[in-house]
C-alpha positions, 0 to 999 in steps of 0.5 A: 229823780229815778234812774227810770224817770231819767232815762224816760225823759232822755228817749223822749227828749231824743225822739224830741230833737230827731223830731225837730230835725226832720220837721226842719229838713222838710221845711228845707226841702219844701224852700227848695223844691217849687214843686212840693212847694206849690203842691202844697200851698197852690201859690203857682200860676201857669203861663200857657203861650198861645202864640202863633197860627192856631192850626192842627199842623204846621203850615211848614216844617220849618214853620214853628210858629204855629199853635195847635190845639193839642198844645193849649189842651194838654197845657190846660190839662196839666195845669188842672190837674197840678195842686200846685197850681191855682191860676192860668194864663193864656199868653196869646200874640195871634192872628187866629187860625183854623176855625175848628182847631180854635173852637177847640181851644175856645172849650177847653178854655170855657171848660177849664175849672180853675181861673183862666186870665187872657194876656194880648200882647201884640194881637189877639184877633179872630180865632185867637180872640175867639179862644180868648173870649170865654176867659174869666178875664181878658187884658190887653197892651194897649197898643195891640190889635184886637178883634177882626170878628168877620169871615172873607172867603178869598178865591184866586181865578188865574185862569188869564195868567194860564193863558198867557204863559200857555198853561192848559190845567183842567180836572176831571171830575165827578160831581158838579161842585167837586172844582168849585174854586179851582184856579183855573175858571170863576166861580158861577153865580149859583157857587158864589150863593152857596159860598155867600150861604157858608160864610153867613152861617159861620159869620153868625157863629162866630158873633153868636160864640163872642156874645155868649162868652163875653155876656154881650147882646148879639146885636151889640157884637154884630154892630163892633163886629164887620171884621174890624180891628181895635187897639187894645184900649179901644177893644176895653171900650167896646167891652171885648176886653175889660182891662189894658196892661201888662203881663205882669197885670195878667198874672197878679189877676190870675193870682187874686183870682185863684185865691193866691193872698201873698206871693206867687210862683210862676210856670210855664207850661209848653208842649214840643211836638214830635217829627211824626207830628210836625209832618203830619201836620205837613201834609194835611194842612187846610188853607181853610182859616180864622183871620190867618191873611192879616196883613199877608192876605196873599200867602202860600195856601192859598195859591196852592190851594186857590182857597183861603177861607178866614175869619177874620 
């Protein structure tokens, strides 16, 4: 062989084993690396908490128990736009909320382009159920409370309480309607109409929304509907979810569903809101909610505001 041919054969077993090196170094490093690790063979499942009151603020600045459309929407965001990812899965232990703000979520779930599996642990009830219903698939504990589809317009008149300890509140106002509620008087027989109307309409809403998302007939969730709640193996039954389990269950199925053949990685993904949005949150909270009063009917809204509408 030919001093040529041997150094020819030396430059490309060099360029070989160099080669060889950085194929094994960027296997290394793909191992290590979740993220380029999913980036490249998408084998990940996103875990997004949907747990506490669904709200666009919270209800207190020390409350943190509190969900806010932002959170889920950007989660949801974040999880399609990540390669890594292939399946998501909406953690949800929720009474409900604001209506708007769960309709919110209920579209962004409808919207979302990668599979969406919905896991109830402990409750997943009125705007909480209503954000679950359009998910590819809903599991729940068996145990947990599910559903509560109905709307209650709660009013609190402590106008006989005024009485008795002397207090004297009156508005001046500027428009027949503007004190409707107002803890101070009753409502008229024409204003509890016009409230009778609202709660109809949305009541409506919220079984037409839970029929179209679960492919149900209207009549049929009118019929299971009536604010009631279910556990979880009786919500199977009835069809507002289709299986009971465990977390783990809701992540395999989010996993088979996004196409994941082998093992996969988890990740969840959650969102921390700022001071300035905490007290925004704060100051333009709305007693106007989605099944908020289970088990706490009562609560600080709505004696501060003498209103508490719920879904629930």
């Amino acid at each position: 062989m030919s001093k040529n041919n041997k150094l020819l054969l030396a430059i490309i077993g060099g360029g070989l084993f160099v080669f060889i090196v950085l194929l094994v170094a960027i296997i290394s490093l793909i191992g290590s690396s979740g993220e380029i690790s999913g980036s490249s063979f998408g084998n990940t499942v996103a875990i997004i908490p949907v747990q506490g009151e669904i709200a666009y603020g919270q209800s207190s600045i020390l409350d943190e128990s509190v969900v806010t459309p932002q959170s889920v929407t950007d989660g949801l965001k974040e999880a399609e736009e990540d390669s890594s990812i292939s399946a998501i899965v909406l953690d949800v232990n929720s009474p409900g909320g604001s209506p708007v703000a769960s309709e919110e979520i209920m579209n962004a779930v409808k919207n979302c382009k990668k599979p969406v599996v919905v896991w109830i642990s402990d409750i997943g009830a009125s705007g909480a159920y209503l954000v679950a219903s359009p998910a590819d698939k809903i599991i729940a504990s068996p145990s947990s409370i599910v559903g509560s589809i109905g709307v209650i317009l709660s009013l609190t008149d402590l106008s006989g309480l005024y009485q008795k300890i002397g207090v004297n509140e009156y508005a001046i106002k500027a428009g027949e309607y503007k004190d409707m509620g107002a803890s101070y008087r009753n409502l008229t027989p024409e204003e509890s109409e016009m409230l009778q109307e609202m709660v109809d309409q949305d009541y409506e809403y919220f079984i037409s929304m839970v029929a179209e998302n679960r492919g149900l007939n209207t009549s049929y969730v009118e019929s299971i509907a009536e604010g009631k709640i279910y556990t979880g193996t009786q919500a199977k039954e009835l069809k507002l979810v289709d299986e009971t389990g465990d977390r783990e269950q809701a992540i395999e199925n989010a996993a088979r569903l996004g196409g994941i053949q082998g093992d996969y990685n988890t990740v969840t993904i959650t969102s921390t809101e700022t001071l300035t949005d905490i007290i925004t949150g704060y100051t333009t909270n709305f007693a106007y909610a989605l099944g908020k009063g289970i088990g706490s009917l009562l609560n600080a809204d709505s004696v501060q505001s003498s209103v508490d509408y719920s879904l629930s």
